[in-house]
N, C-alpha and C positions, 0 to 999 in steps of 0.2 A: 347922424342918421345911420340905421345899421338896418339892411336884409335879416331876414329871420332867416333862419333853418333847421332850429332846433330848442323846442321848453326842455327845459328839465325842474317839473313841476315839485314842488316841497312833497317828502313824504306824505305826510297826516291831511294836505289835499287831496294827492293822488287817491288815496284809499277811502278817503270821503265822499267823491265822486263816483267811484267803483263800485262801494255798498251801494247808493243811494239810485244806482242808473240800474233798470234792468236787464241790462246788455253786457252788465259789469265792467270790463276794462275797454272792451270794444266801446261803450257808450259815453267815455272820457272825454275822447276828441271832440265830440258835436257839444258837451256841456262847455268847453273852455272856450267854443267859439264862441258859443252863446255869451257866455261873461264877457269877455273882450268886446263882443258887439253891442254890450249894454253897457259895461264900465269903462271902457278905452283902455282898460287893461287885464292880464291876467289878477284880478283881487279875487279868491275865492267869498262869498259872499257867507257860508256857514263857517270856516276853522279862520278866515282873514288872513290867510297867508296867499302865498305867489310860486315861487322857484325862480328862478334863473335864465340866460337862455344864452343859446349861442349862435353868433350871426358874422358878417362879412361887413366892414366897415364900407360905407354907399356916400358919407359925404362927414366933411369936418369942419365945420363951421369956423368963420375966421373970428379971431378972438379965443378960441378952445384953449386951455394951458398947454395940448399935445400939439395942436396944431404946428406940421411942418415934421412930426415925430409918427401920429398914425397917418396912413394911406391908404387911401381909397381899394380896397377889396383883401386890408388886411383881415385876418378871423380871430373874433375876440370871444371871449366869456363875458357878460356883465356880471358884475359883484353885489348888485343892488337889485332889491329884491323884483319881483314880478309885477308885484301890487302897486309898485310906485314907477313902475314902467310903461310909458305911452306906445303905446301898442295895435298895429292893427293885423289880423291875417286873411287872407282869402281862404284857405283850407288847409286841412290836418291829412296827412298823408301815410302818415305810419304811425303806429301806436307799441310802447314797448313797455309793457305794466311793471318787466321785474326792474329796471333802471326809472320808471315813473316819467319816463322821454317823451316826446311827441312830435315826430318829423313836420314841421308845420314851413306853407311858404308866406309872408308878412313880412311889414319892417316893424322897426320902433327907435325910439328917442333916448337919446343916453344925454344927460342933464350932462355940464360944464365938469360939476362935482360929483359925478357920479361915478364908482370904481368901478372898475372892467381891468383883464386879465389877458395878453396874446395869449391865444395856445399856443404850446409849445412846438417843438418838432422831436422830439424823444418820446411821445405820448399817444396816444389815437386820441381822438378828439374826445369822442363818448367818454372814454374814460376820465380825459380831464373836466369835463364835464360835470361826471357824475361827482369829483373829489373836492371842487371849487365850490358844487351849491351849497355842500359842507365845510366849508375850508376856516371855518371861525371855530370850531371844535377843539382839534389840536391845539392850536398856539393854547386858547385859553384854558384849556386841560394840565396845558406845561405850567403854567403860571400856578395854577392852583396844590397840585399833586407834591407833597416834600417826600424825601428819602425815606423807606421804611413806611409809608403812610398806609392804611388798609381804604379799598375803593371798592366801591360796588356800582358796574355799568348796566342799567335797566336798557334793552333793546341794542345788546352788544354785537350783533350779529349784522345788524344793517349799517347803512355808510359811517355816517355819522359815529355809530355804536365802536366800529372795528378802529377809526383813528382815534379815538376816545380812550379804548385799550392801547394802542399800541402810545398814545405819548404819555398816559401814565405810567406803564411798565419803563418807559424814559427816564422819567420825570421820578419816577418812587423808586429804581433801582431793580436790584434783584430780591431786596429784601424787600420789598411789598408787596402785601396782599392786595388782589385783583382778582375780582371775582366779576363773570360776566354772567346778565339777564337773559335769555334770546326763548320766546316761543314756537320761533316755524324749525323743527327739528334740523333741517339741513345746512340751515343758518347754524345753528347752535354746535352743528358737527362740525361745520367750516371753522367755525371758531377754533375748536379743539386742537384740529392738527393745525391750526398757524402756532397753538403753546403759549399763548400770549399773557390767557388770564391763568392763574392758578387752581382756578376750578370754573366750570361752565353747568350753568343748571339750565332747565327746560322748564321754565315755567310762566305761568300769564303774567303778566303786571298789574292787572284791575285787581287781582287777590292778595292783598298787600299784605293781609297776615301769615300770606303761605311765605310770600317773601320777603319777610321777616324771622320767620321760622327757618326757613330754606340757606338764607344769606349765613346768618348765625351761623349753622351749623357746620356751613362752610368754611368760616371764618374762625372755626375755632371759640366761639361763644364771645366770642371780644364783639360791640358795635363798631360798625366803622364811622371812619375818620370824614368820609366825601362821598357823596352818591351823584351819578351822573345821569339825568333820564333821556335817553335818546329813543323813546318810543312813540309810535303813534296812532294812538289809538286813547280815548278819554279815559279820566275816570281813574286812572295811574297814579296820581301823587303821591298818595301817603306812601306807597309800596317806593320810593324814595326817601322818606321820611322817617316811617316808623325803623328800619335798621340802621340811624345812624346815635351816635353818640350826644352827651347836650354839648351846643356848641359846635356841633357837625356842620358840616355845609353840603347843603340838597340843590344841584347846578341843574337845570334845567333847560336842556338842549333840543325843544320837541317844542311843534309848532300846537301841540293837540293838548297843550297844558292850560290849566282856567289855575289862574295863579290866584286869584279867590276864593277857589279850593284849596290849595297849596296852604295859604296862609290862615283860612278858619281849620281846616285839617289841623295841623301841628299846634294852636290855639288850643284845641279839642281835644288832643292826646296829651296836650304838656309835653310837647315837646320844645327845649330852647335849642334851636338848630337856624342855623341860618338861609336864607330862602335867597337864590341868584338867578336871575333874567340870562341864559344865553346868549350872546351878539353873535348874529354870521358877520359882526366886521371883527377883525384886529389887525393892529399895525404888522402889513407882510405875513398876512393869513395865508394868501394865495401862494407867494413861492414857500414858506414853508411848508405848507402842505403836497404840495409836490413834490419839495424834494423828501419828504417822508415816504411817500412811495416809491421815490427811486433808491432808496436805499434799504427799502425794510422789502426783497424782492418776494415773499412769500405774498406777503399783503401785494403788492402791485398784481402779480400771478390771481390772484383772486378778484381783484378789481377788474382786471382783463379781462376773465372769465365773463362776469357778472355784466357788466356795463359796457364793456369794450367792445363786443361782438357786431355781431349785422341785426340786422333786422328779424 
């Protein structure tokens, strides 16, 4: 049993809610009470995703595998998603659109098997926070990405988008092409000066022809090897699809994907490209991903900025 004190609502929720309320971000908090008080959990109801949360451990059931290891008012991350977390709040208290946050006071239930994360003490909280709802990107970026490989990051400029760059650029060397997607300009400039990807374009993702055009051109007219979508916002697939190679592999790291689009898409273009479900788990997601921000200091400097701050 864990105190709440903080969602850290999945992207393509966040923003779901936002459009749809006419309060826009202000009108976030009173819709996720709403859901929690009809579903017992954060499950958004239109995109079916959750986020994360961060709270203070309030009791450890005997029998737990930790039991005797956590204690009572340690502060953890849960690893598991929102949607399958038993959940209740009495009220939302702050609201923070650019990190997707939501200072809420409530408990909730963390299963036997359910993963969770201490935060650290090297980290502010927010920020670990904001790195862990993502923290299944990186590792399996690493897995995927070979030496010399050419990548193309749809929605490179957000959480997800930026550890997606940086463990390809890992992962593929100096000799690989990376190229990042990002349409809110200042995202797309933050990108620039971290130097991560080899070229950074400003463009939508719903206009998959421009970003096929655009990628290309980028790229030297070669298709690429891996495209990674970390955007959120519908209607995106092909614009990971159509620039890759046959045989390419299109990763899909965005809760805002209808992968029956994905899959009649490339069906429809002839495309033989391979179509992959992102997991937010892998084995040691969580301290890899942190220690990726303690080492890569530009990227953390940014994360601080962004997510770290106060209210």
């Amino acid at each position: 049993m864990l105190t709440v004190e903080t969602l850290n609502v999945d992207a393509a929720s966040f923003r779901q809610m936002e459009e749809a309320d006419a309060a826009g971000a202000a009108g976030v908090g009173k819709r996720v009470l709403d859901t929690v008080s009809t579903r017992g959990k954060q499950h958004n109801p239109v995109t079916g995703s959750g986020g994360m949360l961060l709270g203070r451990v309030l009791q450890v059931a005997p029998g737990h595998p930790d039991h005797g290891r956590l204690k009572r008012g340690d502060r953890v991350a849960s690893l598991v998603s929102l949607s399958l977390t038993p959940l209740r709040l009495s009220q939302v208290t702050a609201t923070r659109a650019e990190s997707a946050q939501l200072d809420v006071e409530g408990e909730a239930v963390l299963f036997a098997n359910g993963a969770y994360a201490l935060l650290p003490d090297d980290l502010s909280e927010r920020l670990a926070l904001a790195a862990l709802d993502v923290a299944g990107a990186a590792p399996q970026i690493t897995r995927l990405v070979k030496p010399g490989e050419r990548v193309l990051v749809l929605g490179a400029g957000g959480k997800s988008g930026l550890l997606a760059c940086y463990a390809a650029r890992r992962a593929g060397g100096k000799s690989a092409v990376i190229v990042g997607v990002e349409t809110h300009a200042p995202y797309a400039e933050d990108l620039r000066k971290l130097g991560v990807c080899n070229t950074v374009l400003e463009a939508d993702a719903r206009d998959s022809l421009a970003i096929r055009t655009l990628a290309l051109e980028a790229g030297g007219g070669v298709e690429f090897d891996l495209s990674i979508s970390c955007v959120n916002v519908e209607a995106s697939e092909m614009a990971a699809i159509l620039p890759l190679r046959d045989r390419g592999i299109a990763y899909f790291f965005a809760m805002s994907t209808s992968f029956s689009r994905a899959a009649l898409g490339a069906e429809g273009v002839g495309k033989d490209v391979d179509l992959m479900i992102g997991n937010g788990y892998a084995q040691g997601h969580a301290d890899a991903t942190l220690a990726l921000l303690r080492e890569e200091q530009a990227l953390k400097a940014l994360f601080e900025t962004r997510y770290g701050g106060s209210a």
